[in-house]
C-alpha positions as CSV (number, residue, x, y, z in Angstrom):
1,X,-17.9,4.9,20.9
2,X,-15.1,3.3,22.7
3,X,-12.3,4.8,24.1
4,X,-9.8,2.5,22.1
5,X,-11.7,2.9,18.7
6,X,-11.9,6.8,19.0
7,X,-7.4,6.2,19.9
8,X,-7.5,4.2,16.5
9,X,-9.3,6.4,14.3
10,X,-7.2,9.5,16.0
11,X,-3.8,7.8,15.0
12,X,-4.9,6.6,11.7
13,X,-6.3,10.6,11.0
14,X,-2.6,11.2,12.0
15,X,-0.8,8.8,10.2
16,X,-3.2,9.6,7.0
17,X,-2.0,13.4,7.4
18,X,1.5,12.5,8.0
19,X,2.1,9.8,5.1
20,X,0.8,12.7,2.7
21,X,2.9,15.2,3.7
22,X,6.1,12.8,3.8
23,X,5.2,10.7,0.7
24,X,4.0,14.0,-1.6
25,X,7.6,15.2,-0.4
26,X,9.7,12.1,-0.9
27,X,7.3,11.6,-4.5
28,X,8.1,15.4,-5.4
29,X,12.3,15.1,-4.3
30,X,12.3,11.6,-6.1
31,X,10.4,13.0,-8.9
32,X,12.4,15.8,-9.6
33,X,15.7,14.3,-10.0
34,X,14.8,11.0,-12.0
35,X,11.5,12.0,-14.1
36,X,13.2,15.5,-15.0
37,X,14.9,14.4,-18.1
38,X,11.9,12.6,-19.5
39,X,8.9,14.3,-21.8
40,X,6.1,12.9,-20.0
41,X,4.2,16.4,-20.2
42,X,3.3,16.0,-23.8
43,X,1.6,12.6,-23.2
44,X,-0.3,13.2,-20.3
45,X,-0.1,17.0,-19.4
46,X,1.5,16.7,-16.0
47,X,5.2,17.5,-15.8
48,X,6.7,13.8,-13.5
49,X,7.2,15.8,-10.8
50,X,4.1,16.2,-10.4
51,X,3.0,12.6,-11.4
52,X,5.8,11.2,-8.5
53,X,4.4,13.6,-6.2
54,X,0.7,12.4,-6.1
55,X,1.6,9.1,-6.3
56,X,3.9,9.3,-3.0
57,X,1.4,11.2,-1.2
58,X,-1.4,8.4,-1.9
59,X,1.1,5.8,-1.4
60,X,2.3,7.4,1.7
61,X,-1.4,8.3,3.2
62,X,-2.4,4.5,3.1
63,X,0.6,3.2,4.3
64,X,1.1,5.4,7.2
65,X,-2.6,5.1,8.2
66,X,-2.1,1.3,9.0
67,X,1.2,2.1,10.7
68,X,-0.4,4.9,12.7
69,X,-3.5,2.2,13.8
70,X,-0.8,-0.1,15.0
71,X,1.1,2.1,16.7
72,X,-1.7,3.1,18.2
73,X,-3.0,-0.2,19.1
74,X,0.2,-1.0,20.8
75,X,0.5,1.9,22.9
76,X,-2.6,1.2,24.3
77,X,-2.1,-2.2,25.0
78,X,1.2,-1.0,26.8
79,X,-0.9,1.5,29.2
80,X,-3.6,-0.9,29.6
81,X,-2.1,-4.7,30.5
């Protein structure tokens, strides 16, 4: 395995950790204030904080996977000219 493959799959692992974390919190803050008031529980049996919350963290896991394999990609390329 290449060096700059094993950099990529390290900073996406990061960026998938970190976009979870973030997004679940963002989904859960988000979640709480606006889908409070509604009665979302009795259709689907998840209160919409919870709903927000797993949506942001899956959001937020594949978005900040790319961003981490960029990131990554260009750090390299910095070190590396």
């Amino acid at each position: 395995m290449t060096r700059k493959l094993l950099f990529e799959i390290l900073g996406g692992f990061l960026g998938l950790i970190i976009g979870a974390i973030v997004g679940g919190y963002l989904g859960l803050i988000l979640g709480g204030s606006l889908l409070g008031s509604f009665d979302i529980y009795e259709h689907t049996g998840l209160e919409g904080y919870e709903i927000a919350t797993y949506i942001g963290a899956i959001i937020g896991a594949a978005v900040m996977a790319i961003v981490g394999v960029k990131v990554t990609l260009k750090i390299i390329k910095r070190r590396n000219p």
